[in-house]
C-alpha positions, -999 to +999 in steps of 0.1 A: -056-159-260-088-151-241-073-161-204-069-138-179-035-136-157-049-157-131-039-183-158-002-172-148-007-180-110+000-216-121+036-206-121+034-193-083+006-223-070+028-249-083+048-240-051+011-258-034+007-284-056+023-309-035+002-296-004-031-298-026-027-330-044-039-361-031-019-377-057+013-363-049+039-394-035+056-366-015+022-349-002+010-327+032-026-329+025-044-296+048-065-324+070-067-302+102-073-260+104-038-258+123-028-276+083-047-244+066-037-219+091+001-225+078-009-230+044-031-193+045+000-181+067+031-192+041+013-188+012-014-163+015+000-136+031+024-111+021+060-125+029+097-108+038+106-120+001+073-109-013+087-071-032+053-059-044+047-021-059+080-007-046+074+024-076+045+038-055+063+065-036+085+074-072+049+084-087+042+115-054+059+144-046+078+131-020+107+121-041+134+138-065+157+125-088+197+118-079+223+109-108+251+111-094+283+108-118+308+095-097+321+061-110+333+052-073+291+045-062+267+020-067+246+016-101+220+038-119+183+025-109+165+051-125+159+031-157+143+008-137+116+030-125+117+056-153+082+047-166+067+052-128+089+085-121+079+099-158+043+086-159+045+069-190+021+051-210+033+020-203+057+025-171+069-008-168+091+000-193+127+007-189+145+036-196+162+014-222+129+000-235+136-033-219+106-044-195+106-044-157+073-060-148+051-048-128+041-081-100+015-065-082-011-075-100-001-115-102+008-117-069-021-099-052-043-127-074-020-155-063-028-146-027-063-145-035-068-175-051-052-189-015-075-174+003-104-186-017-088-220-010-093-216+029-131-202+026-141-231+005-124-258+020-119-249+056-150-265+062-144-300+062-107-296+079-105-310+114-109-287+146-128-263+167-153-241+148-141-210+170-105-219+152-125-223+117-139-191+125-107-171+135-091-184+104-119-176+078-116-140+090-079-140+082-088-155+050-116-128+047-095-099+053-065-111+030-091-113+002-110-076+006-072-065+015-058-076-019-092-066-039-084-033-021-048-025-031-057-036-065-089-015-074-064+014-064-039+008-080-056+000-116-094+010-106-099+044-113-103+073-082-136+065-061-159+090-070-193+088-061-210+101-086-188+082-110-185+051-092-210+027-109-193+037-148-158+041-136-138+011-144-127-012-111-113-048-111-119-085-122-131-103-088-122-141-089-138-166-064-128-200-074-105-219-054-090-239-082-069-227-117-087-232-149-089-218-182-117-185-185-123-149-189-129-123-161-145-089-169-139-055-150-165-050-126-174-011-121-158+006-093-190+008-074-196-029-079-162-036-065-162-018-039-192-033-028-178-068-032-145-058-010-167-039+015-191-075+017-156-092+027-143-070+053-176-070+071-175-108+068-142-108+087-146-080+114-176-103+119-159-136+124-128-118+141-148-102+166-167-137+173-133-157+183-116-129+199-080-145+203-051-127+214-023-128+185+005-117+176+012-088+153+029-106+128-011-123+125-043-106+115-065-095+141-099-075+145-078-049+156-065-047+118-097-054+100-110-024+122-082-002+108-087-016+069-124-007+073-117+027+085-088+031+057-114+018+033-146+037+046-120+072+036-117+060+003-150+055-002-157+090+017-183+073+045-166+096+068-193+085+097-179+050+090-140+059+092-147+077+127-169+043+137-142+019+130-114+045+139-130+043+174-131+004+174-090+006+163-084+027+193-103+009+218-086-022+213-054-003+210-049+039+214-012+038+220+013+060+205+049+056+201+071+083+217+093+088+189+111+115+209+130+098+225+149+077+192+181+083+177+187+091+141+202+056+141+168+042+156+142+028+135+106+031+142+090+001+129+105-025+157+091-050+180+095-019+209+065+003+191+033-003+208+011+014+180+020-016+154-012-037+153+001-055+115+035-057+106+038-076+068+064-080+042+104-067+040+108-025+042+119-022+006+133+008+000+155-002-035+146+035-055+146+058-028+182+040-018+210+071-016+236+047-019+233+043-060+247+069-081+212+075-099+174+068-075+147+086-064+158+100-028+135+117-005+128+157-025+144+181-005+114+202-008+099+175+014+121+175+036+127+213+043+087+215+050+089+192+086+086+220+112+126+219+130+110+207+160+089+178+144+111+149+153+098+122+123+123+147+100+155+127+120+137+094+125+116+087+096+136+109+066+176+110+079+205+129+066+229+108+057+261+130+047+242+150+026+221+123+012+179+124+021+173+086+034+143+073+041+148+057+083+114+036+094+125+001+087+158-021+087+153-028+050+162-070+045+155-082+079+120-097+069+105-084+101+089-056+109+081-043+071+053-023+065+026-018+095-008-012+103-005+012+136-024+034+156-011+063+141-034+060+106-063+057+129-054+086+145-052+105+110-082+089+099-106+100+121-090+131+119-098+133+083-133+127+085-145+147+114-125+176+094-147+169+065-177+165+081-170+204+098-163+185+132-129+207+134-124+208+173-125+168+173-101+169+142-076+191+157-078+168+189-065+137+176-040+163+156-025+175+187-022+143+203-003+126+176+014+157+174+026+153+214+047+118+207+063+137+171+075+172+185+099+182+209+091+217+224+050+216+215+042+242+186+004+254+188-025+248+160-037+282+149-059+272+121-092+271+125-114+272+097-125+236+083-110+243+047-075+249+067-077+223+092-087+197+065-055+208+048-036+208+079-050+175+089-037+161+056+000+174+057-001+157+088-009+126+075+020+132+047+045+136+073+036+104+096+031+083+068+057+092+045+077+062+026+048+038+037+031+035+003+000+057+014+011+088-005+006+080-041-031+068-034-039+099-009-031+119-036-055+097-059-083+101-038-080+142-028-075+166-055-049+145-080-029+178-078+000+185-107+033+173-098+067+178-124+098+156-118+132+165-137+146+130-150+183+131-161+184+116-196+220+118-200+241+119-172+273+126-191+258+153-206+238+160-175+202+169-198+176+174-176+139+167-187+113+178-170+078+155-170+044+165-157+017+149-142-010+174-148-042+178-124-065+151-127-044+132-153-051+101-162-020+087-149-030+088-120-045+053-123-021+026-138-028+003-171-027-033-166+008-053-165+019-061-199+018-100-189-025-093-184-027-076-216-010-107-235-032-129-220-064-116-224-071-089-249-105-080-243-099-065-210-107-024-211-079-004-199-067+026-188-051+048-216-027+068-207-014+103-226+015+101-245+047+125-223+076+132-237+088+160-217+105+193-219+142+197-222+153+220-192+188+221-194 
């Protein structure tokens, strides 16, 4: 039993076979780089149907519980995410005890293993090597993106001090499926392996220079992921460098003030979208079942009344908190990479570095396309603007899976969620997530465990929860 879940991305590459097999009698054998540029573009990145961590925002403040008992609506989904919402144990387990498995960490492999497919082989494909190039820093970024999303979501919180003990992720390089064990590298080391791929890829990106679309990765996005990834890490003289490269290639901000509450914000009209991926998948936080996870009205009530994101990015919806960015099932325009988080990030880090007039700068700029009647900063001390600077960054990216690892990577506060056990007898029970709980970093899928034993993991406390009414 000692094989690790990459063993399980035969099931998904299978879906290739017939494009990597000489063999095959119906085969499309990658000869030229336009060949692998399809195959990296289908396969390796992440698709409309591709449903990936949709429990993040169930784990962070933002949300609340709704059950509903009116037989006219929609099913109860809170089983589904109860383990997430509750931070159990093992939280891909349902409500019912019935398993709900957790994809992210098979398909974020799968994608890799792609990737490694393209940087190995690309090589001896037919073409330009300024088209080789351009394509090896997709393939680049897709791999340090992946490693990325993974080491936060079952890595534990970067630390420093920490970082070369704390536990971070397998790394897997081979470009073909066979049978052997992986061990967790520390955080440290993985971070350094991610860090050695996104340079790789500004690299190459910046060498081609093509004009693209935003539905394909550019150095515009491997500029953001760098600065997104140098915050993490807390580099904050990195984050401002590649903040500034973001906004050079693109500084634009959406006015948002002039949308509807029927408008959504991630469309092909927003000029801040520099990477749009995937479907907006919105399933828990969905007001139209009778039990989810809807936006917490305490989250709602704290956008100022003249901050305009509260009627175009959280909408009320006869009563019911909705979350309003994206068209959810239209497999465009899913989750972004925009200007905005540049914005926010460079914010962040000249806050922490004591540089609070630049801070509050990029602040009240952001703040000029989100408000309608301008409402002055009067904080001024860097422990308050730092604070400031990150309720910002709650409010503009709310509902875009940033939450849940912001929280991770600042003071892992204590959060409580009340969970309805029985809804005919309406029992409330409240969970809590205490400061600095363990929780805050997930165990590996069931599926990994079963396949390879000897993996370390994350062991999360036992919560049962208090019965509040």
């Amino acid at each position: 039993m000692k094989k690790l879940i990459y063993i399980i991305i035969v099931v998904f590459f299978s879906s290739c076979e017939n494009f990597l097999e000489e063999s095959s009698q119906d085969l499309i054998i990658p000869k030229t780089v336009k060949d692998y540029s399809e195959f990296l573009f289908g396969e390796g990145y992440i698709r409309d149907n591709t449903s990936i961590h949709t429990y993040l925002d169930i784990m962070t403040d933002d949300v609340e519980e709704k059950a509903n008992t009116w037989p006219i609506m929609q099913s109860d989904i809170r089983g589904d995410g109860y383990g997430y919402f509750c931070w159990q144990p093992n939280p891909e387990y349902r409500f019912t005890g019935a398993l709900n498995a957790d994809n992210a960490w098979e398909t974020y492999y799968s994608k890799i293993l792609i990737a490694n497919n393209v940087i190995d082989l690309l090589d001896d494909a037919e073409g330009t090597q300024s088209d080789k190039d351009d394509l090896l820093g997709e393939a680049y970024f897709l791999r340090a993106y992946c490693y990325f999303i993974l080491v936060n979501l079952y890595g534990e919180p970067y630390e420093k001090e920490t970082a070369d003990k704390a536990l971070g992720i397998p790394f897997n390089y081979e470009h073909s499926v066979r049978e052997r064990t992986y061990q967790r590298e520390t955080l440290a080391r993985s971070y350094e392996l991610i860090e050695k791929d996104l340079k790789k890829s500004i690299q190459l990106l910046e060498s081609t220079d093509y004009t693209k679309t935003v539905f394909r990765i550019s150095k515009g996005a491997a500029y953001l992921l760098a600065s997104r990834f140098y915050l993490y890490k807390k580099d904050y003289e990195q984050v401002i460098f590649y903040a500034d490269k973001v906004l050079a290639v693109n500084s634009a901000l959406y006015d948002i003030r002039t949308l509807t509450e029927e408008d959504y914000v991630f469309t092909k009209e927003n000029p801040e979208i520099i990477w749009t991926y995937g479907d907006y998948e919105v399933n828990y936080l969905s007001a139209a079942h009778r039990g989810c996870f809807p936006v917490a009205m305490a989250f709602y009530n704290s956008f100022h009344a003249n901050d305009v994101r509260k009627r175009t990015y959280v909408k009320d919806d006869w009563g019911d908190l909705i979350v309003g960015k994206g068209a959810a099932n239209t497999g465009l325009y899913g989750f972004a990479f925009r200007t905005a988080e540049a914005y926010l990030n460079r914010a962040e880090a000249n806050a922490e570095l004591g540089h609070t007039d630049l801070a509050l700068d990029d602040i009240e700029h952001l703040r000029k396309y989100r408000f309608e009647v301008e409402v002055p900063i009067t904080v001024s001390t860097k422990t308050d603007v730092i604070q400031l600077v990150r309720q910002e960054r709650r409010f503009e990216l709310c509902f875009e899976q940033h939450r849940w690892f912001d929280l991770r990577r600042w003071d892992r506060p204590r959060i409580e969620h009340i969970y309805t056990t029985d809804m005919n007898s309406s029992q409330k029970v409240k969970f809590v997530l205490e400061e600095n709980d363990k929780a805050y970093t997930l165990p590996l899928p069931v599926e990994v465990k079963e396949f390879d034993y000897n993996l370390e993991n994350i062991n999360r406390p036992e919560r049962k929860g208090v019965i509040v009414q």
